[in-house]
C-alpha positions as CSV (number, residue, x, y, z in Angstrom):
1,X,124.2,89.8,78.5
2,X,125.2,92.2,75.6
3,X,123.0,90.1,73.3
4,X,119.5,90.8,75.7
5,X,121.5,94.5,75.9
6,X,121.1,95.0,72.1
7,X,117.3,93.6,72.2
8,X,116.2,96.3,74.3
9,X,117.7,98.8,72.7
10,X,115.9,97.4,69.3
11,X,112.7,97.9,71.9
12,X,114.1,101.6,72.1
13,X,114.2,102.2,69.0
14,X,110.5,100.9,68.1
15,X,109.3,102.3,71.3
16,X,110.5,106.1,69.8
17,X,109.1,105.2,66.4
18,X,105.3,104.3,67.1
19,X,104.4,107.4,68.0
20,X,105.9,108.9,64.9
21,X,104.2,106.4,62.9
22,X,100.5,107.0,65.0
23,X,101.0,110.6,64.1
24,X,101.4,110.1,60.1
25,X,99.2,107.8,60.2
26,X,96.2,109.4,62.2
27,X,95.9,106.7,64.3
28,X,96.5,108.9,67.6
29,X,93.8,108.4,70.4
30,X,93.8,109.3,73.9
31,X,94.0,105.6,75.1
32,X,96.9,105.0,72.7
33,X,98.4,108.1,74.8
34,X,97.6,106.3,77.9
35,X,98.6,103.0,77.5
36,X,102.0,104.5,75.8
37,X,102.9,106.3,78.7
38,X,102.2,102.9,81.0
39,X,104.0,101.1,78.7
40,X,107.2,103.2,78.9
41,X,107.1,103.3,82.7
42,X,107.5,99.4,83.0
43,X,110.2,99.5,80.3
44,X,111.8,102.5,82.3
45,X,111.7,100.0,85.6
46,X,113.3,97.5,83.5
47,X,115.9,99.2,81.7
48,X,117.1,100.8,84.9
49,X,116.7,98.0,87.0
50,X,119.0,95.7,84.8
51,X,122.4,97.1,86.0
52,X,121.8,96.3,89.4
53,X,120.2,92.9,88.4
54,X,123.6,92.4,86.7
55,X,125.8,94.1,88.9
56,X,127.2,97.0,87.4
57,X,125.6,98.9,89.9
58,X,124.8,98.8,93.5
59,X,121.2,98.6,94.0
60,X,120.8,101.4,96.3
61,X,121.6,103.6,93.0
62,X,119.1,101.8,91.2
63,X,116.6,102.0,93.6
64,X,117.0,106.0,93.8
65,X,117.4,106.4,90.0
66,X,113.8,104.4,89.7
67,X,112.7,106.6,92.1
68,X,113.6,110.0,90.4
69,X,112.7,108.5,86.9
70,X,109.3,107.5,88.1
71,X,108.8,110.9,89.4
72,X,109.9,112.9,86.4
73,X,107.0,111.3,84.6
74,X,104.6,111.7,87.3
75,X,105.0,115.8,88.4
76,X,104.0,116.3,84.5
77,X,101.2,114.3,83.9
78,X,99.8,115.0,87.7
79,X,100.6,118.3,86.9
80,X,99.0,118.5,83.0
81,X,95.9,116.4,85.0
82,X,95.2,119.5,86.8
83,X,96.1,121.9,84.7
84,X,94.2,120.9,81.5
85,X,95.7,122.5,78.6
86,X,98.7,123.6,79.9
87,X,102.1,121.8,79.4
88,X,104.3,121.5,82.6
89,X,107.8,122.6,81.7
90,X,109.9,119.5,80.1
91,X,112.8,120.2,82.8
92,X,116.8,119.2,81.8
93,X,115.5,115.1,81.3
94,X,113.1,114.1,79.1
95,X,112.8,110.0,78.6
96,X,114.8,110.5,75.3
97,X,118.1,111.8,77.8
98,X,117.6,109.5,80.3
99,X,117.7,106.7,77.9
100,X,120.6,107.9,76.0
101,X,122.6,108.1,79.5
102,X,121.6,104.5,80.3
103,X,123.1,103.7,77.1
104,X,126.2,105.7,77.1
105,X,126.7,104.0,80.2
106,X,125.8,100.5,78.9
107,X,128.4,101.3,75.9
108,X,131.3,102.5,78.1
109,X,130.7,99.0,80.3
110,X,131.0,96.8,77.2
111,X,134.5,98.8,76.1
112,X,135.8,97.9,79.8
113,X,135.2,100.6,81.5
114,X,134.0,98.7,84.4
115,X,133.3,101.4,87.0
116,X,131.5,103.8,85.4
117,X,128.2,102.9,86.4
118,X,127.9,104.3,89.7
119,X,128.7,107.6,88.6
120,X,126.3,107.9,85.2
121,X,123.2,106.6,88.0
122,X,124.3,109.5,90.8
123,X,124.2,111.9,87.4
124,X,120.8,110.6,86.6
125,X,119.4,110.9,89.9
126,X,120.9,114.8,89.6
127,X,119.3,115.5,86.7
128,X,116.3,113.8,87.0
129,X,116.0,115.4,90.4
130,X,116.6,118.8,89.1
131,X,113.8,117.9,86.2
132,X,111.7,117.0,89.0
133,X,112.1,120.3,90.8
134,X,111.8,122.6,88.2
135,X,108.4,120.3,87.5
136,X,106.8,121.4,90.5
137,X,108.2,124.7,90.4
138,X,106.3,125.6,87.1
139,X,103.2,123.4,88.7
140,X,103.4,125.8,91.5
141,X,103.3,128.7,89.3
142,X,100.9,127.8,87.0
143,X,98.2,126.7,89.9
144,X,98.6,129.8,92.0
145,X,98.4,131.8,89.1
């Protein structure tokens, strides 16, 4: 389990870098954009998903944290979609947070801190929640001007 554990978080790490490396390159384009953002939703699923496949924690705190993840992603780009030029507010979570709780949480479980889990997943769903509000908030805003 840890050794799949430390793969994915190899995938993290590549997964932050190719934009960087589009950038200074000049290799961005709009479908690179697109399918980046798809990408990191299915890698969201899995990397959340895991601790209930593995039982550190209950999949009714999964399902919710999947949920709320999904939807921090999807108030900005819905909202950016109708607002072009405009950037939705980033909120308290970005992906970069998230993942970073997902790990602290990972890391705590492998020094044996074995009930942990449950209460890093009802702070995600918290803050992604909050994210998700202050999303459509600013969406809000923005649209009725």
């Amino acid at each position: 389990m840890y050794a799949l554990a430390a793969i994915s978080w190899i995938g993290i790490i590549f997964d932050a870098l190719d934009g960087y490396v589009a950038r200074k390159t000049n290799k961005v384009t709009k479908f690179g954009a697109f399918f980046d953002s798809t990408m990191d939703r299915i890698s969201d699923f899995f990397y959340v998903s895991a601790f209930g496949f593995a039982g550190l924690v209950p999949w009714t705190g999964v399902s919710f944290a999947i949920v709320t993840t999904f939807l921090v992603s999807y108030t900005k780009a819905r909202g950016e979609s109708l607002l072009p030029g405009s950037k939705i507010v980033n909120g308290i979570t970005q992906r970069t947070e998230r993942l970073l709780l997902l790990f602290l949480c990972f890391a705590l479980f492998a020094l044996g801190f074995n009930n942990v889990g449950l209460v890093f997943f009802v702070l995600l769903i918290i803050l992604n929640g909050t994210t998700v509000i202050q999303r459509i908030l600013k969406a809000k805003e923005l649209l009725n001007g």
